[in-house]
C-alpha atoms as a printed R data frame, in Angstrom:
   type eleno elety resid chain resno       x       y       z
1  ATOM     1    CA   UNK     A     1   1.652  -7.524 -12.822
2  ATOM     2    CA   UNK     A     2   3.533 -10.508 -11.519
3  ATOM     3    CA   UNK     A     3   5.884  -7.657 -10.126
4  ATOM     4    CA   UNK     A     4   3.795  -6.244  -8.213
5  ATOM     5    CA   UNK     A     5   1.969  -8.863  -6.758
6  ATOM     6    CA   UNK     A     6   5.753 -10.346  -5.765
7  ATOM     7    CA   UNK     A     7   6.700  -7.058  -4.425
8  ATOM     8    CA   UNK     A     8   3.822  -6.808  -1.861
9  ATOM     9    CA   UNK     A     9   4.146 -10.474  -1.325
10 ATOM    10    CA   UNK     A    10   7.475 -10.121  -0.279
11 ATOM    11    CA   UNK     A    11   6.960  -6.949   1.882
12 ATOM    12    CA   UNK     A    12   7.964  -7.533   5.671
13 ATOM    13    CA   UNK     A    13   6.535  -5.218   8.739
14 ATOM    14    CA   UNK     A    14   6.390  -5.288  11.835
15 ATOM    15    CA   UNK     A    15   2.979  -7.995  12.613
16 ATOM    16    CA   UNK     A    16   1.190  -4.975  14.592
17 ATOM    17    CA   UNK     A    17   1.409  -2.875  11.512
18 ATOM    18    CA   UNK     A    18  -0.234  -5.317   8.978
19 ATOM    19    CA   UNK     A    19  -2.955  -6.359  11.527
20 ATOM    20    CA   UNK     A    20  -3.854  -2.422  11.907
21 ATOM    21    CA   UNK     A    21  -3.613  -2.422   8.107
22 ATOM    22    CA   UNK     A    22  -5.758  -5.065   7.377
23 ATOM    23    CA   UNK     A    23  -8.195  -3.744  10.325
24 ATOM    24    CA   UNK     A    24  -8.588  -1.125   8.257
25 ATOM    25    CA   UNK     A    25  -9.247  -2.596   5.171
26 ATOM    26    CA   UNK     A    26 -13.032  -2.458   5.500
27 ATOM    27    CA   UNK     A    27 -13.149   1.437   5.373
28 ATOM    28    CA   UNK     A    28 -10.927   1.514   1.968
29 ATOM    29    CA   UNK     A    29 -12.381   4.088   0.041
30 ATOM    30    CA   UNK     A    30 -10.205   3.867  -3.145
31 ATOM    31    CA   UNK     A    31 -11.750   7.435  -5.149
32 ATOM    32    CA   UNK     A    32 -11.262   9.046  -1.402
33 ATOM    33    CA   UNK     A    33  -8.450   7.557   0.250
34 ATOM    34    CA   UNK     A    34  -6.213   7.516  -3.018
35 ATOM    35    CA   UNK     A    35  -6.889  10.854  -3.913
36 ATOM    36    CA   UNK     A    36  -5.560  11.634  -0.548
37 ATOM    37    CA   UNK     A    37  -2.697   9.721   0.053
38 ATOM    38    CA   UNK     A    38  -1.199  10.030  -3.261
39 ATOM    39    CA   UNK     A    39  -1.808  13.509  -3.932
40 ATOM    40    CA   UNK     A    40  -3.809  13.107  -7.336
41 ATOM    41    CA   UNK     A    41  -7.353  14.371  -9.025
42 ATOM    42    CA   UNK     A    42  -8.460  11.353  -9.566
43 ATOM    43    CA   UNK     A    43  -7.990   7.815  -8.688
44 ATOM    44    CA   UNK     A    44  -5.031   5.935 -11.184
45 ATOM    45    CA   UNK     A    45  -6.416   2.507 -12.374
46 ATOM    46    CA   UNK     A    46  -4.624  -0.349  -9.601
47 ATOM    47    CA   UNK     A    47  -1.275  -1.491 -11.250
48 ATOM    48    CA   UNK     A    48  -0.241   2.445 -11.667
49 ATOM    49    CA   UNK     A    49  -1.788   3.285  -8.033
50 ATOM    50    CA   UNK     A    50   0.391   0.219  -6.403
51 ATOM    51    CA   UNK     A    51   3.225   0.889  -8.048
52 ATOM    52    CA   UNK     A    52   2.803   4.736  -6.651
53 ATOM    53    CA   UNK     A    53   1.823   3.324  -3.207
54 ATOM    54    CA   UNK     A    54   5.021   0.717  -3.059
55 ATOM    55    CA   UNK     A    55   7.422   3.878  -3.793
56 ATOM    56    CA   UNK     A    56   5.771   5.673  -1.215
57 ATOM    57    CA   UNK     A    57   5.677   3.200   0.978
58 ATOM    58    CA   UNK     A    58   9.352   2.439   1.133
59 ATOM    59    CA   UNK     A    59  10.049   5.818   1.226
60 ATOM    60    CA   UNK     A    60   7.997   6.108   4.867
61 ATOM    61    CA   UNK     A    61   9.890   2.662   5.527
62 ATOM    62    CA   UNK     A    62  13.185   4.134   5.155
63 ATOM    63    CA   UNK     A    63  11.940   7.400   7.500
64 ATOM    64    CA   UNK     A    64  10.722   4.740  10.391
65 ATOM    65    CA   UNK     A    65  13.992   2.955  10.174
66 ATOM    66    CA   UNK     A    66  15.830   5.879  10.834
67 ATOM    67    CA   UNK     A    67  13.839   7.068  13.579
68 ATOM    68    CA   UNK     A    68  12.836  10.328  11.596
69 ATOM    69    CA   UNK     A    69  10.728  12.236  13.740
70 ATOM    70    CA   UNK     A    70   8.588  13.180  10.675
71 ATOM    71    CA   UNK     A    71   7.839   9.254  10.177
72 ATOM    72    CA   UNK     A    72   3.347   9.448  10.624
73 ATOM    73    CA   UNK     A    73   2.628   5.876  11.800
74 ATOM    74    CA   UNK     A    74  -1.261   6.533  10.851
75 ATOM    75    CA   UNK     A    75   0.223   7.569   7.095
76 ATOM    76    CA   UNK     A    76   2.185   4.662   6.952
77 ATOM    77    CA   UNK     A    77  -0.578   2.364   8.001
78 ATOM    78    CA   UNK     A    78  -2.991   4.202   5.540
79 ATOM    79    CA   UNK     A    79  -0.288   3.197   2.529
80 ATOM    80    CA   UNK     A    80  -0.481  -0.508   3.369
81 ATOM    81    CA   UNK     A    81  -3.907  -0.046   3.215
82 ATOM    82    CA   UNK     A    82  -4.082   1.460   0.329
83 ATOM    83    CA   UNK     A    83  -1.549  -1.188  -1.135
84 ATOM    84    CA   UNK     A    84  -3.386  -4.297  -0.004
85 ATOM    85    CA   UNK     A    85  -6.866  -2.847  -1.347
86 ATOM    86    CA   UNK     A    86  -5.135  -2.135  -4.498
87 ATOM    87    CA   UNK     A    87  -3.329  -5.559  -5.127
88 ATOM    88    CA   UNK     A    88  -6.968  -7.430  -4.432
89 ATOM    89    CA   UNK     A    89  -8.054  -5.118  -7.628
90 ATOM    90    CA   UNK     A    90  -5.200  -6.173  -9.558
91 ATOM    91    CA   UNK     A    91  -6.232  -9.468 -11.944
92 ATOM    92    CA   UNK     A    92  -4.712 -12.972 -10.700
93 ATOM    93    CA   UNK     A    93  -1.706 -14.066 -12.574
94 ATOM    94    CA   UNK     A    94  -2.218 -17.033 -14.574
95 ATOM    95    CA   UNK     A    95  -1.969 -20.401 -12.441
96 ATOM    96    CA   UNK     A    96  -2.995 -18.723  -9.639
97 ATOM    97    CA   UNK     A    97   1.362 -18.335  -8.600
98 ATOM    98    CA   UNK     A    98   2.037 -15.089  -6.771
């Protein structure tokens, strides 16, 4: 878990991005919005769903660096959404270190 929580910690976006994200964290709907964005039946429990959501994620990183036009800024922002609902979920390492 400390993996995961290290690999969102260290994530770096542009500041407009992550203040849209966490805008939009009050609407997180994790049965809905995961079902969605990953393409699933059913919701995975949080470690497996952020893992999912950080290889997504850099995937749609890698298509807005290179100026894809497929790159969806609104499915982009709904990943880090998704990913910072998700690591709250996640239980706090021990010592409270992230």
């Amino acid at each position: 878990m400390t993996d995961l929580f290290q690999a969102v910690a260290t994530l770096r976006r542009p500041q407009l991005m992550i203040r849209a994200a966490r805008a939009g964290l009050g609407d997180y709907d994790r049965t809905r919005d995961l079902k969605r964005l990953m393409r699933v039946p059913a919701a995975p429990p949080p470690a497996r769903a952020l893992s999912m959501l950080l290889d997504e994620e850099g995937r749609i990183e890698a298509t807005r660096q290179k100026g894809c036009a497929t790159y969806s800024f609104a499915r982009h922002i709904d990943l880090l959404i998704a990913m910072m609902a998700e690591a709250r979920l996640l239980p706090r390492p021990a010592g409270g270190a992230v």
